[in-house]
N, C-alpha and C positions, 0 to 999 in steps of 0.2 A: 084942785087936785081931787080925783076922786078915792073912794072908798077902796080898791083896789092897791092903787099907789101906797095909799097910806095905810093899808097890811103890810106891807111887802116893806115897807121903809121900819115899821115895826117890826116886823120879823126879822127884819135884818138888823137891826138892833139891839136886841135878845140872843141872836147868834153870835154877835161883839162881843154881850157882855160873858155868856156863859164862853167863847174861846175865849178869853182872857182871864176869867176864871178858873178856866182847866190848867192853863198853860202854869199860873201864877202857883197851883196845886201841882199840878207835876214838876215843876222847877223845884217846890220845897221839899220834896219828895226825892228829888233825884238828888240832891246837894246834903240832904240828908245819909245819904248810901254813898256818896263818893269819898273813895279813898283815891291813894297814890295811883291814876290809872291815865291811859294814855285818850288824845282826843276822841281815839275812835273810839275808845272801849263807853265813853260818857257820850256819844252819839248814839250809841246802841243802846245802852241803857236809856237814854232821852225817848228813842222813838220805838222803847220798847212799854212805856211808861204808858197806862191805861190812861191819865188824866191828859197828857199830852197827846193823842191820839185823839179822843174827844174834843178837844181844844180845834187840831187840824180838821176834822171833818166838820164843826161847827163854821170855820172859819171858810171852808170850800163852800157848805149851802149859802152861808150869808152871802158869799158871791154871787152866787146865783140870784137869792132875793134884792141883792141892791144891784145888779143889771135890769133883772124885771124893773123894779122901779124907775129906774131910766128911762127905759120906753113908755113908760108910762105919766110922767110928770118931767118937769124943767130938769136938767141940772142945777140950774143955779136955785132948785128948790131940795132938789134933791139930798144933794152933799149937805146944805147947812143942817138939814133935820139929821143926816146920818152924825152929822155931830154928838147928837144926844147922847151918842154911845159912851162918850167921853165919861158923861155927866151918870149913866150906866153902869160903868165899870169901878168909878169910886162911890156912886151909893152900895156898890155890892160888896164890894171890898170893903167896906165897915160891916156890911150887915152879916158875910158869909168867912170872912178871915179876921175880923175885929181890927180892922185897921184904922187909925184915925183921921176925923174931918174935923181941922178946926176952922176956923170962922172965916178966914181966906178962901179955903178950899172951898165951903157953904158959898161965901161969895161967887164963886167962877162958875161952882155950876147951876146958882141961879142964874149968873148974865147968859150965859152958854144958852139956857132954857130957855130964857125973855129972847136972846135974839131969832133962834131956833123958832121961834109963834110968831116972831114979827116977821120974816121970811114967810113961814106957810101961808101969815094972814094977809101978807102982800098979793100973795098969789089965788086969793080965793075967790 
């Protein structure tokens, strides 16, 4: 895999973690302001929601970066690195909402990581 691929598989993992970030900030945000109101009223409010709107167009580029990657490297290389996001989104979510990793979690997303390197370094 070259150096191309693996920006783009990067970048598209950064864009995971921060739409999931946003989303996670705009859901708290939005659930904080809802009263007695009807489904549409909590739609509009959702996607009138600055953090949820960031989340969405984070979530469209990172499409864009994990198709480039496609053409550019295997899939069956591909997807398992896009995994990382997984491991992404809960180191952020401790670091950026203080949520907790405890020793399972640490678990998973070391294997996640180890298999994710045993894949790329299959492919090198």
């Amino acid at each position: 895999m070259g150096f191309t691929a693996a920006l783009a598989i990067s970048v598209a993992i950064g864009l995971e973690v921060l739409g999931q970030i946003s989303f996670k900030r705009g859901a708290s945000s939005i659930n904080q302001l809802a009263g007695a109101g009807s489904a549409g009223e909590y739609l509009f409010r959702m996607l009138g929601n600055s953090w949820i709107r960031l989340g969405m167009t984070a979530y469209i580029v990172e499409i864009l970066f994990a198709v480039a990657a496609l053409t550019l490297a295997p899939l069956s290389v591909v997807f398992p690195l896009l995994s990382l996001s997984y491991c992404g989104v809960a180191i952020a979510g401790r670091l950026f909402l203080g949520e907790r990793l405890d020793a399972r979690n640490q678990a998973a997303i070391a294997l996640i990581t180890i298999g994710a390197a045993m894949v790329s370094l299959s492919h090198s």
